[in-house]
C-alpha positions as CSV (number, residue, x, y, z in Angstrom):
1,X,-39.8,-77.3,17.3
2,X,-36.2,-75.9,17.6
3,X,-35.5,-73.1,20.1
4,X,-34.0,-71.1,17.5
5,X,-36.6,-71.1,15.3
6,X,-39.7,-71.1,18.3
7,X,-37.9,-67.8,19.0
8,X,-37.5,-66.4,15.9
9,X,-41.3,-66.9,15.5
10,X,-42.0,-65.3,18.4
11,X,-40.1,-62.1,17.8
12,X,-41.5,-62.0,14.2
13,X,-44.8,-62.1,15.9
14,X,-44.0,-59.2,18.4
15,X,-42.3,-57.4,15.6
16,X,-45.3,-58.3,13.8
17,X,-48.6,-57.2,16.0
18,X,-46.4,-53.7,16.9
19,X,-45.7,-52.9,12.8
20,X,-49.5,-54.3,11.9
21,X,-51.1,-51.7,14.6
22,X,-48.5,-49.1,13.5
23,X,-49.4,-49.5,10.2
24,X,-53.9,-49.3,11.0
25,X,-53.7,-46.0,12.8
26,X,-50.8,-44.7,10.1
27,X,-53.5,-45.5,7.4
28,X,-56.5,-44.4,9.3
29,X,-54.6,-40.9,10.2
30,X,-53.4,-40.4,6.1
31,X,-57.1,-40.5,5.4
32,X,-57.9,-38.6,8.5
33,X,-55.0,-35.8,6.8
34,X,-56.1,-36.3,3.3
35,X,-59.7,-35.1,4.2
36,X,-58.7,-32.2,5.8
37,X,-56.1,-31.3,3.1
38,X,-59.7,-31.6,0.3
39,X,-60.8,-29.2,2.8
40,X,-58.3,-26.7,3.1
41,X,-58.1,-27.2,-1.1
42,X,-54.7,-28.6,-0.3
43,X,-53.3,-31.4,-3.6
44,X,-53.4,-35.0,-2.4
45,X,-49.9,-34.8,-4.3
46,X,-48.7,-32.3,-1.6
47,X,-50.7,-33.9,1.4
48,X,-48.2,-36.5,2.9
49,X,-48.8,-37.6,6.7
50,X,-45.2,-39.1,6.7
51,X,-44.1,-34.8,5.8
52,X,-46.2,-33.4,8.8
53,X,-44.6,-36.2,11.2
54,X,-41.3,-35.1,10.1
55,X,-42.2,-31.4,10.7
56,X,-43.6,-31.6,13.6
57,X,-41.1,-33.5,15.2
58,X,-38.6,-31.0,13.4
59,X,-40.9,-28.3,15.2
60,X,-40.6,-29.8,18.9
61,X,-38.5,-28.1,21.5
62,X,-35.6,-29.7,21.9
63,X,-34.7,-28.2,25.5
64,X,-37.8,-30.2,26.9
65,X,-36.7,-33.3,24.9
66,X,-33.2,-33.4,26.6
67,X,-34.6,-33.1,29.8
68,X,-36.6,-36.0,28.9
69,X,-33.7,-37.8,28.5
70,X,-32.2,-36.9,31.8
71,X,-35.2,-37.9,33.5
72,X,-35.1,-41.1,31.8
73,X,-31.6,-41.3,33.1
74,X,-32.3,-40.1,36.9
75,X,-34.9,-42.4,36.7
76,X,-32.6,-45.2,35.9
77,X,-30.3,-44.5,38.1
78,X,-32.8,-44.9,41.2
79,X,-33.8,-48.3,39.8
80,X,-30.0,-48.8,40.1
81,X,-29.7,-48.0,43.7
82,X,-32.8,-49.5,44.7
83,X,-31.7,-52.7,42.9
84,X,-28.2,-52.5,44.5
85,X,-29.6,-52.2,48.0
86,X,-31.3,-55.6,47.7
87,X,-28.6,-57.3,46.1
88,X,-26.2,-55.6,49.2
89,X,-28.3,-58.0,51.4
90,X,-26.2,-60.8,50.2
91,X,-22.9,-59.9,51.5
92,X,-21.9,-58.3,48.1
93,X,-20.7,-54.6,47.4
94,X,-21.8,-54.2,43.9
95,X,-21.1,-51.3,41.7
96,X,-23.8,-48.4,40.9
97,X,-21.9,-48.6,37.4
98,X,-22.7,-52.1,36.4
99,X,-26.4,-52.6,38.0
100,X,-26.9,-48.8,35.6
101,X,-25.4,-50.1,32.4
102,X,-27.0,-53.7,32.7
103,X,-30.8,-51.5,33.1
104,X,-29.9,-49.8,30.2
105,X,-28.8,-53.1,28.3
106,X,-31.8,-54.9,29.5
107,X,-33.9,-51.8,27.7
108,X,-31.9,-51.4,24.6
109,X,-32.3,-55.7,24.1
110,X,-36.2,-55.2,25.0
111,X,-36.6,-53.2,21.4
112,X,-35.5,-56.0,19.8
113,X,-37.6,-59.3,21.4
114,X,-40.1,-58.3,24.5
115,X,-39.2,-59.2,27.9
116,X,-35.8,-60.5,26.6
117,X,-34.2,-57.5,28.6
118,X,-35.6,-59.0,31.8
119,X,-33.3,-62.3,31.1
120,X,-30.6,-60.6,30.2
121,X,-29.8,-57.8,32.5
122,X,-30.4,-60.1,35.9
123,X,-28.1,-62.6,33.6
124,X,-25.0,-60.0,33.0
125,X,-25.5,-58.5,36.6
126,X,-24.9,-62.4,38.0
127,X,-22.2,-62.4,35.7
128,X,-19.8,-59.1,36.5
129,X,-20.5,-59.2,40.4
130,X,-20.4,-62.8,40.8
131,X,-23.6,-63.4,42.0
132,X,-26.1,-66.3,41.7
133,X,-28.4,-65.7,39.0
134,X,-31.5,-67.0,40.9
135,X,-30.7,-64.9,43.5
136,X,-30.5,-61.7,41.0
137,X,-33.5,-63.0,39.5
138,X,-35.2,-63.1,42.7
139,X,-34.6,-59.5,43.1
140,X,-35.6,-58.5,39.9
141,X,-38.9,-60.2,40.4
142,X,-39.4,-57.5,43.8
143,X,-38.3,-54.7,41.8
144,X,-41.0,-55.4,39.2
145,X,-43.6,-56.4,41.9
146,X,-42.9,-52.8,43.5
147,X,-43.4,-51.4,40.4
148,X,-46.8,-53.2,39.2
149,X,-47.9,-52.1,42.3
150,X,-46.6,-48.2,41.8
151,X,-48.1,-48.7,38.2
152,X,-51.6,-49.7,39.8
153,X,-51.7,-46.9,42.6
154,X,-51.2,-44.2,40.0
155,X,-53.5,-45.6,37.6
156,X,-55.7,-45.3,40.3
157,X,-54.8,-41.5,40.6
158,X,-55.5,-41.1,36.7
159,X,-58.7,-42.6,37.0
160,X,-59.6,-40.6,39.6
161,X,-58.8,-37.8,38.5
162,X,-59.7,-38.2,34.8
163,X,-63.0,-39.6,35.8
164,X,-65.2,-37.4,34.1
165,X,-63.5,-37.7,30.6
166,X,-62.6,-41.5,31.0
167,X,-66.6,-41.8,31.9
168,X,-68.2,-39.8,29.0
169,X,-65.6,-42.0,26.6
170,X,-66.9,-45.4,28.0
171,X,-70.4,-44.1,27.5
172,X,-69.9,-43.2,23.4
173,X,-68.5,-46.6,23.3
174,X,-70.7,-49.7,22.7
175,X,-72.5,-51.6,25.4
176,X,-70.9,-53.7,27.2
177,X,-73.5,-56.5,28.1
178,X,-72.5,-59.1,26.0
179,X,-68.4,-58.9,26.7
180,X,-69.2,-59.0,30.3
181,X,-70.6,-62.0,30.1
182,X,-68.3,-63.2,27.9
183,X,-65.4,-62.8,30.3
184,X,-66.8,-63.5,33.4
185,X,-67.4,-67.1,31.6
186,X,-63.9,-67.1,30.9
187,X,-63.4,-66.4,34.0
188,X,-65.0,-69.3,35.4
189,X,-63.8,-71.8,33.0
190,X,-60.1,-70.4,33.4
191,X,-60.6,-71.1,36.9
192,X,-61.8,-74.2,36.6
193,X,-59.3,-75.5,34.4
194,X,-56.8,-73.8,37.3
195,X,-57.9,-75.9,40.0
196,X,-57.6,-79.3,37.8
197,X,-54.2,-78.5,36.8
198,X,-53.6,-77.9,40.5
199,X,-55.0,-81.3,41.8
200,X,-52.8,-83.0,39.3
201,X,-49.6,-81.4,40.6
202,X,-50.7,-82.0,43.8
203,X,-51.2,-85.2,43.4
204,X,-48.4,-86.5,41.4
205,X,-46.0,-84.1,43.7
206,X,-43.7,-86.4,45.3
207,X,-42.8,-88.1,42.0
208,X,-42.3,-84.6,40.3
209,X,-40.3,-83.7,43.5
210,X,-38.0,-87.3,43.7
211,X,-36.7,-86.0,39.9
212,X,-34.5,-84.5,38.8
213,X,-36.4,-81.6,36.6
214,X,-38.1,-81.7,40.2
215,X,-34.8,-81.1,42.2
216,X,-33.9,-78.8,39.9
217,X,-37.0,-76.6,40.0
218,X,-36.6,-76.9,44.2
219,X,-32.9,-75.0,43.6
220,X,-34.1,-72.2,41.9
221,X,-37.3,-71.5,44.2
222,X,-35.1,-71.1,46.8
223,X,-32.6,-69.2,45.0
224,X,-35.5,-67.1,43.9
225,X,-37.0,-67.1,47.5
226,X,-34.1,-65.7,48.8
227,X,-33.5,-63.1,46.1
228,X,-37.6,-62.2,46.9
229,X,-36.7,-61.9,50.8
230,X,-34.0,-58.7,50.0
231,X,-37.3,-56.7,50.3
232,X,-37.2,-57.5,54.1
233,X,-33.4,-57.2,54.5
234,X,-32.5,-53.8,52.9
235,X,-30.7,-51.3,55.2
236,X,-32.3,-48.4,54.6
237,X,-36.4,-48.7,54.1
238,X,-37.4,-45.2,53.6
239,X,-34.6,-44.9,50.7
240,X,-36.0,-47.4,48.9
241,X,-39.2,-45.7,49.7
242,X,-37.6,-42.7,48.1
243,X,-35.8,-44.8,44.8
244,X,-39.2,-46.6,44.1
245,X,-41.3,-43.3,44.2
246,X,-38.5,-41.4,42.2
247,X,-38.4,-43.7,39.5
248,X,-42.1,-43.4,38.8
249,X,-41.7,-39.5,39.1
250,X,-39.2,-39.7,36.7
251,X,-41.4,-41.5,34.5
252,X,-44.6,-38.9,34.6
253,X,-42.3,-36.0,34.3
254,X,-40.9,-37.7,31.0
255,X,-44.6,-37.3,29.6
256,X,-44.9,-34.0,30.7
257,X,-42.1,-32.9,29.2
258,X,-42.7,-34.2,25.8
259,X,-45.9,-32.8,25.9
260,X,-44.7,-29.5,26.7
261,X,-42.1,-29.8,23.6
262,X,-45.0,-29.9,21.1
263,X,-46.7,-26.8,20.7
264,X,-50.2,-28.3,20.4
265,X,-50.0,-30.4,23.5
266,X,-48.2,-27.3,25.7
267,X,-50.9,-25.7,27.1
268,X,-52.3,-29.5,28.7
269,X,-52.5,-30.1,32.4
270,X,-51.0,-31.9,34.6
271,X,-53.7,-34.2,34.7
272,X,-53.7,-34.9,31.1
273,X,-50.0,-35.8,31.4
274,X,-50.9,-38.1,33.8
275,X,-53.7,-39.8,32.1
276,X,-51.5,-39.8,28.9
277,X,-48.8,-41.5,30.9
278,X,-50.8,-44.2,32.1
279,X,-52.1,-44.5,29.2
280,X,-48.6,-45.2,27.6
281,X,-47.4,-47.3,30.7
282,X,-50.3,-49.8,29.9
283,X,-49.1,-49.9,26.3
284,X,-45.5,-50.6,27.1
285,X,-46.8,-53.4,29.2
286,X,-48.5,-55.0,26.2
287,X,-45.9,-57.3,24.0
288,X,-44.4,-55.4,21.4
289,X,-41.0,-53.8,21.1
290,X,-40.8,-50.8,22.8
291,X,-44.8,-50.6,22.9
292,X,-44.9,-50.3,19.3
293,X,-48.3,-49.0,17.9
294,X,-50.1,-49.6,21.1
295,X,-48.2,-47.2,23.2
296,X,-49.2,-44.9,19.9
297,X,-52.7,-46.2,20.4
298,X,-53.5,-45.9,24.2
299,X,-51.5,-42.4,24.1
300,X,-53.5,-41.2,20.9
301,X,-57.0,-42.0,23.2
302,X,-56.0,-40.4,25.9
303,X,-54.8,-36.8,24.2
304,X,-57.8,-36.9,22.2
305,X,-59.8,-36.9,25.7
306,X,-58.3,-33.0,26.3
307,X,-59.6,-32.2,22.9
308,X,-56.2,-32.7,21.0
309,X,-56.7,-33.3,17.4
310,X,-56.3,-36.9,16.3
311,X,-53.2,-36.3,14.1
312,X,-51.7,-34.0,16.4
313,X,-52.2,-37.0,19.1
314,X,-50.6,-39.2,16.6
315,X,-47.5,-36.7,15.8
316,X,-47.5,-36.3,19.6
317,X,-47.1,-40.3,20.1
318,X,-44.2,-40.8,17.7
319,X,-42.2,-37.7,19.0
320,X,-42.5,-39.2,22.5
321,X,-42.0,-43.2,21.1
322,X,-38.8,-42.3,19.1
323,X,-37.6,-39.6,21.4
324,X,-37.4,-42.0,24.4
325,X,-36.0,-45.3,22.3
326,X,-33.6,-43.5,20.1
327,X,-32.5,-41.0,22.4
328,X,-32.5,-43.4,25.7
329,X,-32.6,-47.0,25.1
330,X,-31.2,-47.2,21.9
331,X,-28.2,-44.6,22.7
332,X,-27.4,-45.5,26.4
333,X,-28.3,-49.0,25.6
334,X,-25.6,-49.1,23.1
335,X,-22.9,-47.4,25.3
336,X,-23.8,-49.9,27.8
337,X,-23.3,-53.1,25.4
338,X,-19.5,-51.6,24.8
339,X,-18.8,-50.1,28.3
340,X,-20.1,-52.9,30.3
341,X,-16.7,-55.7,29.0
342,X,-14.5,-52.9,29.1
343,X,-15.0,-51.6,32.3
344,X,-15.3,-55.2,34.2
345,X,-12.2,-56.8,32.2
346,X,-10.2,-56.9,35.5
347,X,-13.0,-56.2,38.3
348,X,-13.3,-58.5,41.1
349,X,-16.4,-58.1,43.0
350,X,-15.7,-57.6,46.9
């Protein structure tokens, strides 16, 4: 199949699974609306879902909104720091500008194909301060490794804390007998099939290794090896200690802030933020742009845990969705995709 096309697919099925599960809970909360509005003795002429979201997000505070957006950017800009400290292991000096402006491009390109911005910033970074791309690569691959496992130790907070909520919800749902089974045997046939594919390799190794595709594949391992070794090379430990743990802050603060911008989330705790923020983070994860629908999804679920209503929840989700991809990725990201030439038209990295 042609690339072009392969990847067109792909981004129409992205663009796809986000819209179609957009779309579900959108239907599902104009029925939800149109009940209540039969209740109230409310017209089904005057009862638009599409009206409230507008309102409500018309009602949210826009102090707490901005400082959304600076936390998105002070959270960027210790992923820049962090990131330049392991590319500083290297020899190279590069700018705080640049490694900024290409995390915000790699953002603003991940709304339109997912994961694409995690080929393209490491790609313009290599590019502007003359670095080799594995290498970059490499370093991006430690940045996200310290960040799955941030993401995992504060999931592990959430559920901790939330256990008594999270627990009563698993128990309304249905048993889970049958899907346990169900995955441990797809557990044991995925491992199976793991171990065969292994022995293969293994045993037709030199011959993959004598060619070229072989050679090739040894070049960027090391590349990538040495870009994964920065971890161990940085200069200063305990800042980026501080970078990694800020950057996370940065994140949960972004949630609370939102929530405290809409009047029927204010009075939520700081608990419920974080559930709702893990929540979210899981989403995002999940391939579609931006988290589309399933960060509206996962968030809705965990709102409605702190008793918030389910079309306040789902109000709350697309004030929080758009606020942080219109206001951050898409405006920074944009500023970024002009700044970035201009400002390295005659820079020569040190």
């Amino acid at each position: 199949m042609n690339k072009s096309l392969a990847n067109a697919l792909k981004f129409l099925l992205f663009v796809g699974v986000g819209f179609g599960i957009l779309y579900l809970m959108y239907r599902s909360q104009q029925a939800a609306y149109l009940e209540q509005c039969r209740l109230d003795g409310v017209p089904d002429d005057q009862c638009s879902l599409l009206d409230k979201l507008v309102d409500d997000f018309k009602s949210a505070n826009p102090l707490w909104l901005l400082m959304t957006l600076v936390a998105f950017s002070l959270s960027n800009l210790s992923r820049a720091a962090r990131w330049n400290m392991m590319l500083r292991t290297f020899g190279k000096t590069p700018r705080l500008t640049n490694a900024f402006l290409t995390i915000n491009l790699g953002y603003f390109a991940n709304l339109g194909f997912p994961r694409l911005g995690e080929v393209l910033r490491p790609a313009a970074m290599a590019r502007y301060e003359k670095i080799s791309l594995e290498r970059v690569i490499g370093t991006v691959v430690v940045g996200r490794m310290v960040d799955v496992i941030m993401l995992l130790l504060i999931t592990g907070i959430a559920l901790l804390l939330g256990r008594e909520k999270l627990w009563n919800r698993a128990m309304e749902l249905a048993d889970f007998g049958d899907k346990v089974d169900l995955l441990r045997n797809l557990a044991i046939f995925g491992a199976i099939a793991g171990i065969l594919i292994l022995g293969l390799l293994w045993w037709q190794r030199q011959r993959i290794m004598d060619s070229v595709i072989g050679q090739k594949i040894l070049a960027i391992i090391r590349g990538f090896g040495e870009g994964i070794q920065t971890i161990l090379k940085v200069e200063s430990p305990l800042w980026f200690l501080f970078h990694s743990l800020n950057i996370w802050l940065m994140y949960i603060l972004m949630t609370y802030f939102v929530i405290l911008a809409f009047s029927p989330t204010a009075a939520l705790s700081i608990e419920a933020a974080l559930v709702t923020f893990v929540s979210g983070g899981w989403g995002i994860v999940i391939p579609s742009p931006g988290g589309m629908g399933t960060y509206h999804f996962l968030t809705g679920e965990a709102l409605k845990l702190y008793g918030i209503h389910s079309l306040d929840a789902f109000s709350w989700a697309n004030i929080s969705f758009f606020t942080i991809n219109i206001g951050c990725n898409v405006l920074i990201g944009l500023i970024a995709l002009l700044a970035l030439p201009r400002i390295n038209a005659d820079y020569e990295p040190e």
